[in-house]
C-alpha positions as CSV (number, residue, x, y, z in Angstrom):
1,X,-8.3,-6.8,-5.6
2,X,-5.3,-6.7,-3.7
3,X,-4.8,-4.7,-0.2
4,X,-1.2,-3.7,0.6
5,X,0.1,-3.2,4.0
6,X,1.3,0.4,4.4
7,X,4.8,-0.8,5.6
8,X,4.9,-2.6,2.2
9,X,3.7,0.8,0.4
10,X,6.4,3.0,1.8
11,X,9.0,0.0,0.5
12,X,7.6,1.0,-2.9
13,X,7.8,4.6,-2.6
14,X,11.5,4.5,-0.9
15,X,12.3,2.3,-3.8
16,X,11.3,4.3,-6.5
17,X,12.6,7.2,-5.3
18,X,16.1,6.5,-6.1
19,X,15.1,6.1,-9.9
20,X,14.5,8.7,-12.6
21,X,11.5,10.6,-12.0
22,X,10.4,10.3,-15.9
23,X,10.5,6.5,-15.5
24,X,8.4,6.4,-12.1
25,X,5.9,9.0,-12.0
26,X,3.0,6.6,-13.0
27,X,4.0,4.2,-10.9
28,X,4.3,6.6,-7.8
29,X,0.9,8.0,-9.2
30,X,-0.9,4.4,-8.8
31,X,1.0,3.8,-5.7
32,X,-0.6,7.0,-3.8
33,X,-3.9,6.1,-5.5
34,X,-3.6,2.6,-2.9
35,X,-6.1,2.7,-0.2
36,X,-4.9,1.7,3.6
37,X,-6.1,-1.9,4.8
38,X,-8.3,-1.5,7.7
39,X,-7.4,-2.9,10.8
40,X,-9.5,-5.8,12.5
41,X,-9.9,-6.3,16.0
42,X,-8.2,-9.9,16.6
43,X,-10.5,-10.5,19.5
44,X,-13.2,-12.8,17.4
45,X,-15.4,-10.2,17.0
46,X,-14.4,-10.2,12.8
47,X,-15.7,-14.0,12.8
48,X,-19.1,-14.7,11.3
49,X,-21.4,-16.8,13.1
């Protein structure tokens, strides 16, 4: 499964915002269902050993 950058989510949302609402509401619908991508520390400590 794919994880979307939030950034790249509110693109979407902006996007389909400007189009009929009877053509978008499942889209927008799937869009809110998207989960945030956790952030990992870029220290190393995300690294297996």
């Amino acid at each position: 499964m794919y994880r979307i950058p939030e950034e790249d989510r509110k693109v979407f949302l902006e996007y389909l915002a400007k189009k009929p609402y009877i053509e978008v509401a499942g889209l927008v619908a799937r869009i809110a269902a998207w989960t945030k991508i956790e952030s990992k520390e870029k220290n190393g400590k995300d690294k297996t050993q």
